[in-house]
Backbone as a printed PyTorch tensor [residue, N CA C, xyz], in Angstrom:
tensor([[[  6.5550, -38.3510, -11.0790],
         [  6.7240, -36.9590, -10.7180],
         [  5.9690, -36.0420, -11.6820]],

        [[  6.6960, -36.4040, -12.9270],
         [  5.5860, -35.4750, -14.0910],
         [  3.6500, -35.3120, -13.9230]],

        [[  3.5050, -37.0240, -13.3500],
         [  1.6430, -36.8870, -13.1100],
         [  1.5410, -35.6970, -11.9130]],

        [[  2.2070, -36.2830, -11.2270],
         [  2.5000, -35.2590,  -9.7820],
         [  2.2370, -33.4690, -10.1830]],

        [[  2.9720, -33.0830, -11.1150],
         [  3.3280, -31.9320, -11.6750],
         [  1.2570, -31.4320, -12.4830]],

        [[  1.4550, -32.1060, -12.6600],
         [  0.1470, -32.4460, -13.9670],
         [ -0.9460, -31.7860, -13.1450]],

        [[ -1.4170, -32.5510, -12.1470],
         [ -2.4350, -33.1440, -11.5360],
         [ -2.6080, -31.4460, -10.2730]],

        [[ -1.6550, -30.8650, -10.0460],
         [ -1.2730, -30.0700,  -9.1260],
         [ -2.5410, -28.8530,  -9.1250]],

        [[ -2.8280, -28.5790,  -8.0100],
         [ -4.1960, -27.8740,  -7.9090],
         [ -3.0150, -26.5590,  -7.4760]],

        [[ -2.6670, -25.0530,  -8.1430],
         [ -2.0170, -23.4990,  -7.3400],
         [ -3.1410, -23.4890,  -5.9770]],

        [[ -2.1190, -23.0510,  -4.9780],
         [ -2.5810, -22.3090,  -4.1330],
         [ -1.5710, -21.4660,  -3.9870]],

        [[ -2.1000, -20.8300,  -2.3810],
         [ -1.4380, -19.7200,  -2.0340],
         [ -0.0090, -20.4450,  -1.1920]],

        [[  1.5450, -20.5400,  -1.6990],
         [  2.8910, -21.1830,  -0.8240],
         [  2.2960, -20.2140,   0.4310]],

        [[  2.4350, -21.7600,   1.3610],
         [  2.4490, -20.9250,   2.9800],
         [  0.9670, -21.5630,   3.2960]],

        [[  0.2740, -21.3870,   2.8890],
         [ -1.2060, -21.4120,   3.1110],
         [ -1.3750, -22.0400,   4.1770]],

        [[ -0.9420, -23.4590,   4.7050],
         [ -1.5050, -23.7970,   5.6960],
         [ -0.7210, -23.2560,   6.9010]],

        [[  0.2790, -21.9890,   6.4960],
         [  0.4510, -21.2800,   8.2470],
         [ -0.5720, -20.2350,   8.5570]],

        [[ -1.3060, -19.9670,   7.5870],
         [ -2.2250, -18.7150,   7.3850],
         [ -2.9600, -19.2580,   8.6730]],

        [[ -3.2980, -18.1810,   9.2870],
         [ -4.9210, -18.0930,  10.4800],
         [ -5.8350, -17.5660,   9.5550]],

        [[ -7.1660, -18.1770,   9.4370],
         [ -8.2430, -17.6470,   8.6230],
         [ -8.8630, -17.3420,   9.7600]],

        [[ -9.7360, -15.6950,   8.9270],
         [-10.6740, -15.3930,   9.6690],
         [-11.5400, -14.8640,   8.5540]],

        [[-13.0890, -14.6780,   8.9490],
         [-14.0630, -14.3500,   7.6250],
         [-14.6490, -13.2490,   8.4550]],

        [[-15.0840, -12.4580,   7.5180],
         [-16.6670, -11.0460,   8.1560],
         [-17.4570, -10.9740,   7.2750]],

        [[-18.3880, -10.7550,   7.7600],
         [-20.0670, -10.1190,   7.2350],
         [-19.7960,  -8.5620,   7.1520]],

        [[-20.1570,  -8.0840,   5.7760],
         [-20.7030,  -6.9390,   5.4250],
         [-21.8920,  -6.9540,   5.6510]],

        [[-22.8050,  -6.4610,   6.4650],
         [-24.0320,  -6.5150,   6.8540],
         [-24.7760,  -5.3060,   5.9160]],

        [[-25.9420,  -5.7200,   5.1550],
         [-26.4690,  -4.6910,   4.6880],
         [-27.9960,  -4.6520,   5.4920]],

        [[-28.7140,  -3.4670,   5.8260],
         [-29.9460,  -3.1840,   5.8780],
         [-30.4040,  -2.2690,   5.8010]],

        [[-31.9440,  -2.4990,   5.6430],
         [-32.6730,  -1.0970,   5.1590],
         [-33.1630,   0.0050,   6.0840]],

        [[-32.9960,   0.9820,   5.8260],
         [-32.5450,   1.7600,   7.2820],
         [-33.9220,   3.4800,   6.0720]],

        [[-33.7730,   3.9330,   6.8480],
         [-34.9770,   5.3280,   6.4410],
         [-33.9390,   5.8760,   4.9970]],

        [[-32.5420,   5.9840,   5.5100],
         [-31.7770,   6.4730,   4.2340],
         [-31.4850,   5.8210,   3.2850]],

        [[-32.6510,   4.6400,   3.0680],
         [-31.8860,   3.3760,   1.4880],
         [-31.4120,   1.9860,   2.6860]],

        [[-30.5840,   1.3780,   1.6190],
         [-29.5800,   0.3970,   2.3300],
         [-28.5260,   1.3210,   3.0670]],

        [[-27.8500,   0.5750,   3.7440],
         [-27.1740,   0.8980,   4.3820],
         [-25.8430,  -0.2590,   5.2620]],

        [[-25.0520,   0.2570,   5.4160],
         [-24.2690,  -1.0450,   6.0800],
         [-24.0680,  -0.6630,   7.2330]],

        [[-24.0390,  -1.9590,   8.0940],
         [-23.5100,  -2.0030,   9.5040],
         [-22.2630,  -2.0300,   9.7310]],

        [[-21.6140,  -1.3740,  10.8510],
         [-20.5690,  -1.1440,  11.4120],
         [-20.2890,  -1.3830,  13.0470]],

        [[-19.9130,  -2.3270,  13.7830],
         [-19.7320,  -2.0630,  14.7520],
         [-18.3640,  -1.3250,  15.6460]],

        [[-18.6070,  -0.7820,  16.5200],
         [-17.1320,  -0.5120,  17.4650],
         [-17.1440,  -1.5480,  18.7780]],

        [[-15.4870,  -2.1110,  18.6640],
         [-15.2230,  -2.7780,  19.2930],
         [-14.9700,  -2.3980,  20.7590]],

        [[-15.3310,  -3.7210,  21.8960],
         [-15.4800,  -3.3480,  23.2090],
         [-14.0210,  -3.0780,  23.5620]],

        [[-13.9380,  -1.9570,  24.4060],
         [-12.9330,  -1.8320,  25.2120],
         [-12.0770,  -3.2500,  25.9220]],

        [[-12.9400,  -4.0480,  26.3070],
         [-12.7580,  -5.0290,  27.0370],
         [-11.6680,  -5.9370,  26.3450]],

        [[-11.8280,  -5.8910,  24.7480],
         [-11.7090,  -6.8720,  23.6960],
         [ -9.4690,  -5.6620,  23.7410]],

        [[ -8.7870,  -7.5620,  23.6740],
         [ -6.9730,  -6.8650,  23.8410],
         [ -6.9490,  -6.2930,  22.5060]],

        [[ -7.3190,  -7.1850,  21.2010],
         [ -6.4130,  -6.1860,  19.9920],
         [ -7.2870,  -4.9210,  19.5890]],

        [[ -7.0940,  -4.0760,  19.2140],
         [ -7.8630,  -2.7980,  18.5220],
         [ -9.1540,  -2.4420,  19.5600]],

        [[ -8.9700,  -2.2500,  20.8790],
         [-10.5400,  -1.8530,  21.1050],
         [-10.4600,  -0.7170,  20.6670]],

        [[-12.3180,  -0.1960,  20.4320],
         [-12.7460,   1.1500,  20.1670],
         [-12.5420,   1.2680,  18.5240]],

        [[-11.7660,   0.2070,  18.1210],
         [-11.6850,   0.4200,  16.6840],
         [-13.1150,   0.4520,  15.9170]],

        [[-13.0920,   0.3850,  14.4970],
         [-14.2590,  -0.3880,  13.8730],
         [-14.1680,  -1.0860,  13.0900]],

        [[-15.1830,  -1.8770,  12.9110],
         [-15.3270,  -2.7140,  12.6070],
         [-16.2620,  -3.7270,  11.5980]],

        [[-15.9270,  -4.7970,  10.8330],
         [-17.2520,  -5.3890,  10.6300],
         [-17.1330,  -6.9840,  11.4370]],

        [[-18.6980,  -7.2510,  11.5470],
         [-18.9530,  -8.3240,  12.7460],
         [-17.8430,  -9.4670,  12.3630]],

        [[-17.1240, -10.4040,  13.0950],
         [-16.1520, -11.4630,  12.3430],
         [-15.4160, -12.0070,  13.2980]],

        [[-14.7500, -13.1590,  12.9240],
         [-13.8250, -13.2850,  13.8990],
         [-13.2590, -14.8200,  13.2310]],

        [[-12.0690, -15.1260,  14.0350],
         [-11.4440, -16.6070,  13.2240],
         [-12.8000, -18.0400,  12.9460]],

        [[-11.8640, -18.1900,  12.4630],
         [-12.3770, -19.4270,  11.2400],
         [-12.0300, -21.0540,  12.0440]],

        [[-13.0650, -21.8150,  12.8300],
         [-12.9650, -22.3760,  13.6270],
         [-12.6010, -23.8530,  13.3660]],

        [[-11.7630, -24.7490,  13.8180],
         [-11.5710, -26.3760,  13.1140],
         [-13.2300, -26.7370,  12.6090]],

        [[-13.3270, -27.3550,  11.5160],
         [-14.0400, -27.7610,  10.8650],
         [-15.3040, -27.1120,  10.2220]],

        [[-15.3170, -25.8720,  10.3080],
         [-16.0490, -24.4430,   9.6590],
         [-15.7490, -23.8670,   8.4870]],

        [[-16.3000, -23.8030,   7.4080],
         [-15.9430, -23.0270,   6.0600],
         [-15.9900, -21.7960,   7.0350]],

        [[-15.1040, -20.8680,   5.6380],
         [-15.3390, -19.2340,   6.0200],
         [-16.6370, -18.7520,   6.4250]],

        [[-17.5840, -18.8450,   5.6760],
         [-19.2260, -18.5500,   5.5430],
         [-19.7710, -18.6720,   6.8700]],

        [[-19.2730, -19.9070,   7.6390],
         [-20.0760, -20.8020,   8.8360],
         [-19.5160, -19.9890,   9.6080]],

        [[-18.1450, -19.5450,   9.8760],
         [-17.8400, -18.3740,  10.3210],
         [-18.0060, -16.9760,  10.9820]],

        [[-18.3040, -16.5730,   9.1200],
         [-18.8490, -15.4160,   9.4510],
         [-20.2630, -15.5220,   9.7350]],

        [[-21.0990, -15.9980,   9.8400],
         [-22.2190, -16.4890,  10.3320],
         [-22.3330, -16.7900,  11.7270]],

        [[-21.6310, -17.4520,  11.8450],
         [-21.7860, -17.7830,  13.1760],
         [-21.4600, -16.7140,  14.1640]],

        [[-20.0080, -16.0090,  13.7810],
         [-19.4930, -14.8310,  14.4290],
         [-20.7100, -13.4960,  15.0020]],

        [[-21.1820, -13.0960,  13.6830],
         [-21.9090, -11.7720,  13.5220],
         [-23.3600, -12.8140,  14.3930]],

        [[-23.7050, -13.9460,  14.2860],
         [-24.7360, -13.9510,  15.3880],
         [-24.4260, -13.7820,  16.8370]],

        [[-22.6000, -13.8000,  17.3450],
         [-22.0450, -14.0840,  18.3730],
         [-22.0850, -12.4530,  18.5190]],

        [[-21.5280, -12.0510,  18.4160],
         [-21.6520, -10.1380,  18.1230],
         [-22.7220,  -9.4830,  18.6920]],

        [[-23.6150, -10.0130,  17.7290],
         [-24.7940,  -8.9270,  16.8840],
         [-26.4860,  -9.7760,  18.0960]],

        [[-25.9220, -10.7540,  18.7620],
         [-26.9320, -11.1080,  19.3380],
         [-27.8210, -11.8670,  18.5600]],

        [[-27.9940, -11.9630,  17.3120],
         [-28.8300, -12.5650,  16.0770],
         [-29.2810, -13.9700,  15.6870]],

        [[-30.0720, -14.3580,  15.2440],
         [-30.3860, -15.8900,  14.8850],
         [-29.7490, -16.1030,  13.5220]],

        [[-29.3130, -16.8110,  13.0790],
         [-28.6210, -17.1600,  11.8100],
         [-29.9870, -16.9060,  10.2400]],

        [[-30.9260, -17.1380,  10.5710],
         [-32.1670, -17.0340,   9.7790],
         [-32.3090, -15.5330,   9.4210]],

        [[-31.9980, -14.7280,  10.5400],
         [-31.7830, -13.4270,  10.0520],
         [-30.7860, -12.6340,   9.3820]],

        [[-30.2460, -13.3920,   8.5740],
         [-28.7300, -13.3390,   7.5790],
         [-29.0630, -13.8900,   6.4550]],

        [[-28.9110, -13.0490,   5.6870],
         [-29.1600, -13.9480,   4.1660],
         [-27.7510, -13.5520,   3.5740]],

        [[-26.9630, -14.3020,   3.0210],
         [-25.6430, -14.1020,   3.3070],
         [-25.9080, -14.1670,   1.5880]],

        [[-25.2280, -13.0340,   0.7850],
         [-25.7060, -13.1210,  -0.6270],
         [-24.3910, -13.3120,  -1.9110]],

        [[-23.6160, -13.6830,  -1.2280],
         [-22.3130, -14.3720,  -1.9950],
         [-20.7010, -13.6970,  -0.9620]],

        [[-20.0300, -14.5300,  -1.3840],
         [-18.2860, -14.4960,  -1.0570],
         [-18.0220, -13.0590,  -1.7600]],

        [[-17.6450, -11.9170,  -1.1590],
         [-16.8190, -11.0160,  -1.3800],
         [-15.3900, -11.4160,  -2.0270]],

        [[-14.3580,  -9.8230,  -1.7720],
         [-13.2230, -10.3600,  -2.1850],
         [-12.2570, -11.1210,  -1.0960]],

        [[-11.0660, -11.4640,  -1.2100],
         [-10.3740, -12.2200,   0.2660],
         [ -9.1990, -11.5320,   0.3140]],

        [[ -8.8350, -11.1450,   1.8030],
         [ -8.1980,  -9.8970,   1.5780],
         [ -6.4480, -10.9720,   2.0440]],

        [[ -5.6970, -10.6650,   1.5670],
         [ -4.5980, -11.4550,   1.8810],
         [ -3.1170, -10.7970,   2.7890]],

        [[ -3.0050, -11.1450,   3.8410],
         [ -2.1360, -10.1250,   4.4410],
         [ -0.6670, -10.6810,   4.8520]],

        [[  0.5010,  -9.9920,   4.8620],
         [  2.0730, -10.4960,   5.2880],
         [  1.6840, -11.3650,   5.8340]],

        [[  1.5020, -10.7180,   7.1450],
         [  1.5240, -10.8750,   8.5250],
         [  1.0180, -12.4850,   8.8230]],

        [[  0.5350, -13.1750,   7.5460],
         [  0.2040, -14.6640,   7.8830],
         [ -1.5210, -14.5480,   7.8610]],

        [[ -2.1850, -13.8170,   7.1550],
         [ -3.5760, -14.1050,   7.6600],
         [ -4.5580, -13.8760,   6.2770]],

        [[ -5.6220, -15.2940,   6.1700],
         [ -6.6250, -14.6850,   4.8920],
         [ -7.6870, -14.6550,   5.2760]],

        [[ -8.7360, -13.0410,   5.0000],
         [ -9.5120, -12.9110,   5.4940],
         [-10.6010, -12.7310,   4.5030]],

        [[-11.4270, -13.5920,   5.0550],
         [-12.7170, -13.6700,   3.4890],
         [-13.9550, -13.0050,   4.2140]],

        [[-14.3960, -12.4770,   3.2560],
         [-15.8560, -11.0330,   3.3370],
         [-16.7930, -12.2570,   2.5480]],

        [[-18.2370, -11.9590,   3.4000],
         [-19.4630, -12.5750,   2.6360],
         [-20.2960, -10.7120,   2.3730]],

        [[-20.8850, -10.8820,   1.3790],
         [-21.7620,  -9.6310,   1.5190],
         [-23.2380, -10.2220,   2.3710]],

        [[-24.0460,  -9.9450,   2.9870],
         [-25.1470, -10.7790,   3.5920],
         [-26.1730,  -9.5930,   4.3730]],

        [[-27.5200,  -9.5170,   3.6610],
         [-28.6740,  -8.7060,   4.2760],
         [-29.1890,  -9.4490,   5.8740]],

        [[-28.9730,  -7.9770,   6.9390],
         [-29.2740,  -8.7140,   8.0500],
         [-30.3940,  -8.2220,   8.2880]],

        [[-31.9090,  -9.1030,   8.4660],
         [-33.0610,  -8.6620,   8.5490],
         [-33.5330,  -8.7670,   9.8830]],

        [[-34.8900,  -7.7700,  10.0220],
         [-35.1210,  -7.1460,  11.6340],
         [-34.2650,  -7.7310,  12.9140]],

        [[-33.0990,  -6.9360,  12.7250],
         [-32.0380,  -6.4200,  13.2420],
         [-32.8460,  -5.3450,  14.4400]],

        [[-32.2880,  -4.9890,  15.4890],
         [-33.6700,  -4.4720,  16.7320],
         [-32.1730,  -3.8760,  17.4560]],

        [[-30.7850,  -3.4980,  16.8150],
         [-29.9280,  -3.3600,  17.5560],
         [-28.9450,  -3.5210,  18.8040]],

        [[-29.0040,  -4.5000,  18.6740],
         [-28.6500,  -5.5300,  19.7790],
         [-27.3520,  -5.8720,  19.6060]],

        [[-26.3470,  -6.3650,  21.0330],
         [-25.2510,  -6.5050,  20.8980],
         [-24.7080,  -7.2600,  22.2220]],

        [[-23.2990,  -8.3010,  21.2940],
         [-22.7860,  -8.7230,  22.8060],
         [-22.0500,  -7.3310,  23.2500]],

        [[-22.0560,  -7.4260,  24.6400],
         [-21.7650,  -6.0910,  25.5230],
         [-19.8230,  -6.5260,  25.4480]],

        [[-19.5040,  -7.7970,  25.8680],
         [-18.0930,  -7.9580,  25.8090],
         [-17.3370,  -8.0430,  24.5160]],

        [[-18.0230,  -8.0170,  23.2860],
         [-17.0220,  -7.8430,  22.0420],
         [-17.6490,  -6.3510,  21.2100]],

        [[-18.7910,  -6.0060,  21.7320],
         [-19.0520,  -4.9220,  21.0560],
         [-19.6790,  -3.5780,  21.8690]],

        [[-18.9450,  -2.7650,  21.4610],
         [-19.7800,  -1.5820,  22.5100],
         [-20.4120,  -0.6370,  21.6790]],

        [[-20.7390,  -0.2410,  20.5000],
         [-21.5720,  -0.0080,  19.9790],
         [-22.1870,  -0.1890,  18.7820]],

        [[-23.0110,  -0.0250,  17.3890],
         [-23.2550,   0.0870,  16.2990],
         [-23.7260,   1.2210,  15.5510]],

        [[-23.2940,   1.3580,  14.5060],
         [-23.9400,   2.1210,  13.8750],
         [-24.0860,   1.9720,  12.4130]],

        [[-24.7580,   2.6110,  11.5100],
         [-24.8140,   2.2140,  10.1650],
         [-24.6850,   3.4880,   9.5430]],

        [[-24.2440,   3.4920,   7.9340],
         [-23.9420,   4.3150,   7.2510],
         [-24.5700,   3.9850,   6.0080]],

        [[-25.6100,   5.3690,   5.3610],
         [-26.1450,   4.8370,   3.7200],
         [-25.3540,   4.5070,   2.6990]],

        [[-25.5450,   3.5580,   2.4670],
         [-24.4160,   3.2540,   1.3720],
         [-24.6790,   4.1090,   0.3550]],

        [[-25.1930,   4.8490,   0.0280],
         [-25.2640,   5.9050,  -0.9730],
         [-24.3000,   7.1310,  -1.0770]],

        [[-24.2450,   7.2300,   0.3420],
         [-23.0620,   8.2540,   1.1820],
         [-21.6220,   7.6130,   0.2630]],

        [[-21.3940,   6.0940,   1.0580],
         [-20.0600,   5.6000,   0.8300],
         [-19.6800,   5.6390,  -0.4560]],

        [[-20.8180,   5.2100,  -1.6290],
         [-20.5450,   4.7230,  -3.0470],
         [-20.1860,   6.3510,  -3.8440]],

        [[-20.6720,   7.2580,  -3.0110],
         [-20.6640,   8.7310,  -3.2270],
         [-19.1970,   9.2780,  -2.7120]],

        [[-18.8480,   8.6590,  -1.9520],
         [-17.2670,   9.6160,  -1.2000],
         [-16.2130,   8.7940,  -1.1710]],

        [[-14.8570,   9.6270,  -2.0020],
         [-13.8470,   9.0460,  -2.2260],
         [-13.3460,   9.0350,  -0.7800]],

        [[-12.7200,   8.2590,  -0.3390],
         [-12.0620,   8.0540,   1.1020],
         [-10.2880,   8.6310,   0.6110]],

        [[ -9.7520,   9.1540,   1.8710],
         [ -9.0450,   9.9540,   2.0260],
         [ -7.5650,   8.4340,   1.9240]],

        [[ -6.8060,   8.9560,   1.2530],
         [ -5.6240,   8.2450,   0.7660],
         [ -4.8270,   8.3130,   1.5140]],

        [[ -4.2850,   7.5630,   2.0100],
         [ -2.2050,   8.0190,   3.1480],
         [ -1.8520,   6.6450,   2.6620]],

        [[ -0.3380,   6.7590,   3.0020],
         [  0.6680,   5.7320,   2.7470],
         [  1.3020,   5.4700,   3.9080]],

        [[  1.5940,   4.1510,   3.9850],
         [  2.5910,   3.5200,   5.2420],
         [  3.7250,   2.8180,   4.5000]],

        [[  5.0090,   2.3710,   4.8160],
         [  6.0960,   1.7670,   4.5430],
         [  6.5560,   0.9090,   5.5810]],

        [[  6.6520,  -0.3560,   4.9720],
         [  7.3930,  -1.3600,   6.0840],
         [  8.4130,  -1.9970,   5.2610]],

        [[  9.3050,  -2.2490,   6.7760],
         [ 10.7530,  -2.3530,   6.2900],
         [ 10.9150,  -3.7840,   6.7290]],

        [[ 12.2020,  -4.8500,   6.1560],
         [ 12.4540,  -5.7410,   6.6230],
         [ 13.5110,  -5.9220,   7.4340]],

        [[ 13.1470,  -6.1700,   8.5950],
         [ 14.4400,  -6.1540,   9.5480],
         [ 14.7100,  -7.3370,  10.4890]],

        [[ 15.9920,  -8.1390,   9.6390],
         [ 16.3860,  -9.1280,  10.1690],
         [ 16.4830,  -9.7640,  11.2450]],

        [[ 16.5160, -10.7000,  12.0190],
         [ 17.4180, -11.0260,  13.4490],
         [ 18.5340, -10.6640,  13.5220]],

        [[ 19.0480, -11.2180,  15.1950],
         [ 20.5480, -10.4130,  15.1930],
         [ 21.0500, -11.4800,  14.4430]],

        [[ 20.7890, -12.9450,  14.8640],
         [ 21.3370, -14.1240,  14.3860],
         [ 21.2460, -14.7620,  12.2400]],

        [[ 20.9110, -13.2700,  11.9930],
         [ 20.3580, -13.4280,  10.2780],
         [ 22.1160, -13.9290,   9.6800]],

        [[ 21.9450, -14.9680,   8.6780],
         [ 23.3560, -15.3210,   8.2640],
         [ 23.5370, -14.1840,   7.0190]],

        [[ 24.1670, -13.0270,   7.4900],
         [ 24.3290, -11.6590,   6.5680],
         [ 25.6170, -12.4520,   5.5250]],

        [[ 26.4740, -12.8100,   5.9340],
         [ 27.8830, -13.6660,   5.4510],
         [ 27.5350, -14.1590,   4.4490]],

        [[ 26.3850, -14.8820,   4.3050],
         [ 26.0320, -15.7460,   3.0980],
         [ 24.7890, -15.0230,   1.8610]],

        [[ 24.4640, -13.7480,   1.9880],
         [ 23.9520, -12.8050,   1.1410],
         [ 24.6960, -11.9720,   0.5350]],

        [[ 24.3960, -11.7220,  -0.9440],
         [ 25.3740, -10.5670,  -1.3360],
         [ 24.9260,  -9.3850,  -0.7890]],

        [[ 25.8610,  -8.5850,  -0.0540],
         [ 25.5980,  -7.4920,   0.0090],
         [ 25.3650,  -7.1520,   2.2170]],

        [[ 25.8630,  -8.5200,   2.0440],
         [ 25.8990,  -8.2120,   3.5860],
         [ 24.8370,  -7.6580,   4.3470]],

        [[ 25.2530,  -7.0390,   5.6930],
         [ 23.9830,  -6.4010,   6.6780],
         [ 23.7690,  -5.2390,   5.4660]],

        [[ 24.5320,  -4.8290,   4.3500],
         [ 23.6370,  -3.2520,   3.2170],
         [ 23.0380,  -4.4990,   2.0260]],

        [[ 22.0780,  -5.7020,   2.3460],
         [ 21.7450,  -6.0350,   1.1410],
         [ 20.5460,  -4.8270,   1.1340]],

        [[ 19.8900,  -4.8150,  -0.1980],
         [ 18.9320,  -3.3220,  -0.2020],
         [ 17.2130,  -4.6460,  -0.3610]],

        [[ 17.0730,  -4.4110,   0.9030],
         [ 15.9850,  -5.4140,   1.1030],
         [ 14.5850,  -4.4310,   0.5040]],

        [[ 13.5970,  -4.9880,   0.0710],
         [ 12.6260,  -4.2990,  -0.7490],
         [ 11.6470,  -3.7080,   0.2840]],

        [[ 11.2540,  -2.3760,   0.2590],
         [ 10.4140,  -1.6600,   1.6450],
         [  8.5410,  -2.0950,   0.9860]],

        [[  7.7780,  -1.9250,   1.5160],
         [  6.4620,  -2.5960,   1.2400],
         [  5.5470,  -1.2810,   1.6870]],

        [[  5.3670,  -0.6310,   0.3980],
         [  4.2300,   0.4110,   0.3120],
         [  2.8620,   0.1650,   0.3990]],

        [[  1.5860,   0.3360,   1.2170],
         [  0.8150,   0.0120,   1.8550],
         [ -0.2460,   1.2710,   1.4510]],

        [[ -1.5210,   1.1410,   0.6880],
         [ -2.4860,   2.0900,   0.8960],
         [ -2.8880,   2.0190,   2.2660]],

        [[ -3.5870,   3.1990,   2.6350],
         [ -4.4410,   3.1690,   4.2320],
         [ -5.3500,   4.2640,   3.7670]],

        [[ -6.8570,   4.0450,   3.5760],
         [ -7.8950,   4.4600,   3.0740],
         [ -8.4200,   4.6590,   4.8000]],

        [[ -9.0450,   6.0580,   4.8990],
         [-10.0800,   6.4770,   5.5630],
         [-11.1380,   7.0630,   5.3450]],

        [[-12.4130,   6.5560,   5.8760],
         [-13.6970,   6.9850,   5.3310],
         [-14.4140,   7.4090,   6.8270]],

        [[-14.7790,   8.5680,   7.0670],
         [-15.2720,   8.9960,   7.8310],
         [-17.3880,   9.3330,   7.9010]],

        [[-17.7390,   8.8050,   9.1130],
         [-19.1660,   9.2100,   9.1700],
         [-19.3810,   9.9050,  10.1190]],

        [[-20.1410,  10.7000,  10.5810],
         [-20.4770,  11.8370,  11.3930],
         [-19.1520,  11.8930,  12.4030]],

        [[-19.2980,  11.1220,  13.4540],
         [-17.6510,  11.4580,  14.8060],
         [-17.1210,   9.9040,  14.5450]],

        [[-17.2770,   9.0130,  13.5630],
         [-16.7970,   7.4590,  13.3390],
         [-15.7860,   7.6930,  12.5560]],

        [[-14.5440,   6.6780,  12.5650],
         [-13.0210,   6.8060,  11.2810],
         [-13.2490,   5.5490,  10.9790]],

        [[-13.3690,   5.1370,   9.9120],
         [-13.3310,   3.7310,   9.3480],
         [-11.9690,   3.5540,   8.3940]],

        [[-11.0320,   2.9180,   9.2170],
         [ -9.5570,   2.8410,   8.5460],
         [ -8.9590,   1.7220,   8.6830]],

        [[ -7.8730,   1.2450,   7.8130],
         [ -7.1410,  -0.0500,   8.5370],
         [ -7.5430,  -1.1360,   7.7640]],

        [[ -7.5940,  -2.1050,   8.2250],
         [ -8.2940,  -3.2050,   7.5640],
         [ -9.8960,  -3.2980,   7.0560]],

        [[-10.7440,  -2.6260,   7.8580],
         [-12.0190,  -2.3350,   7.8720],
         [-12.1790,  -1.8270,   6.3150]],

        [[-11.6530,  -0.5300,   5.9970],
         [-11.7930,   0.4810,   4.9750],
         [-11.0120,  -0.2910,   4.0470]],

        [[-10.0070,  -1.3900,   4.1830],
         [ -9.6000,  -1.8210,   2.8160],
         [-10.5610,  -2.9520,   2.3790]],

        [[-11.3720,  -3.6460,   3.4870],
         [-12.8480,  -4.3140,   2.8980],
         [-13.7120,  -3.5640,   2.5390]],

        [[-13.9090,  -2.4310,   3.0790],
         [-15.2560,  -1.3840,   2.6680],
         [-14.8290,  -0.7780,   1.1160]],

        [[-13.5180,  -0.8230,   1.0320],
         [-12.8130,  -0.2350,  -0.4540],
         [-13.1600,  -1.1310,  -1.3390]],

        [[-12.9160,  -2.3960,  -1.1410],
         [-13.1870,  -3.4500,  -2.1090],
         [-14.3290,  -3.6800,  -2.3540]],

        [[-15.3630,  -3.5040,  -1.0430],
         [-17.2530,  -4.2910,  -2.0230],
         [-17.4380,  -3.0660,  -2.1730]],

        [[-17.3680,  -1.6270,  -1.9020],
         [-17.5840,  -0.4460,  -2.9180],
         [-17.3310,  -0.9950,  -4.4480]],

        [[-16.2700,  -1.2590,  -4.4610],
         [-16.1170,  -1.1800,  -5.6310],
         [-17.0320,  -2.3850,  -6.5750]],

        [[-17.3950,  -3.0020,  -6.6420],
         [-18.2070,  -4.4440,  -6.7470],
         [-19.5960,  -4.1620,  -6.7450]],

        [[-20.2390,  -2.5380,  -5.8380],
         [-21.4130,  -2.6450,  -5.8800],
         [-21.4350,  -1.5150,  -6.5230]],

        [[-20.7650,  -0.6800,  -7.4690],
         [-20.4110,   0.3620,  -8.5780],
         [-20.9550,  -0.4930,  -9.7320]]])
C-alpha cells in the first residue's frame, strides 16, 4: 500500500467523469496588427446559438486535446490543418458542471474567411491591441446548492438549514463594435490576455 501511496501520479478527483473539450485561439494578421478570431455560433447549433465564440468542440475517443482543437477549427473554419500553426497549450479552464476545457494559442494562416454554414454563421476578428488595451467590464453571478427531494437531511448537522457554501463566479464582458464576448469565451480571452502581457 505504502509503494502504492509513493508511486501515485495527483490528478484532478473525478477526472474521468469530466467531458473534455479543447479550442483554438486563432491569431492572424489582419491591416490592424494581429488580431484574433472569433466566431458566432449558427442558429441551427441547440446550446448557445448566436453566442460567441472560439472555434472548438469535444475531445474525441482516442484524440489528445490539440488533435481536437485542430481538427475542430478545420471542421468550423473550413481550413486544412497545415494552415494552423498551433504555438503551445494555453491555460485549462476547469468547470463544476463536470467539464475541462483546454485552449491551444495557434496562428491561422491565409485564412480567405470561410465557414461551416451549420456550426457557424459568422466571423469576425478583433486587434489584439484593442483587447490587451481594454479592461473588460466585471459582474458577478452566485450559485447555490440545492439538494434533491430524496437528500438524507437526517444524517447532516444542521438539517434541510445546513448553511451549504454559495459559489461566487466572475463574468467578464468585452465588447467589439455590435459583438459581446462573455461567458466562457471572455474567461479564455481573460486568461491568454493575460499571458500575452
Amino acid at each position: 500500500m505504502l509503494e502504492k501511496l509513493r508511486n501515485h501520479k495527483p490528478t484532478l478527483v473525478g477526472i474521468e467523469r469530466y467531458k473534455k473539450f479543447a479550442v483554438c485561439i486563432p491569431l492572424l494578421e489582419t491591416e490592424e496588427g494581429w488580431s484574433l478570431l472569433f466566431e458566432v455560433r449558427s442558429s441551427r447549433i441547440g446550446r448557445q446559438p448566436g453566442d460567441v465564440c472560439f472555434p472548438g468542440g469535444k475531445v474525441e475517443e482516442g484524440e489528445t486535446p490539440q488533435e481536437a482543437a485542430v481538427r475542430e477549427t478545420c471542421e468550423e473554419l473550413l481550413v486544412e490543418a497545415d494552415q494552423i500553426e498551433v504555438i503551445g497549450p494555453m491555460d485549462i479552464l476547469v468547470e463544476d458542471g463536470g467539464m475541462l476545457l483546454y485552449t491551444f494559442g495557434a496562428v491561422l494562416k491565409d485564412y480567405r474567411g470561410t465557414m461551416s454554414p451549420a456550426e457557424v454563421s459568422q466571423v469576425f476578428t478583433v486587434p489584439l491591441d484593442y483587447l490587451l488595451e481594454t479592461e473588460p467590464e466585471l459582474y458577478f453571478t452566485t450559485e447555490y446548492t440545492v439538494p434533491d427531494d430524496n437528500f438524507p437531511f437526517d444524517r447532516i448537522r444542521g438539517g434541510r438549514d445546513y448553511p451549504w457554501r454559495k459559489k461566487r463566479e466572475e463574468m467578464f464582458f468585452y465588447t467589439w463594435k455590435n459583438w459581446v464576448i462573455w461567458g466562457i469565451t471572455a474567461r479564455l480571452l481573460e486568461a491568454f490576455l493575460r499571458v500575452c502581457q
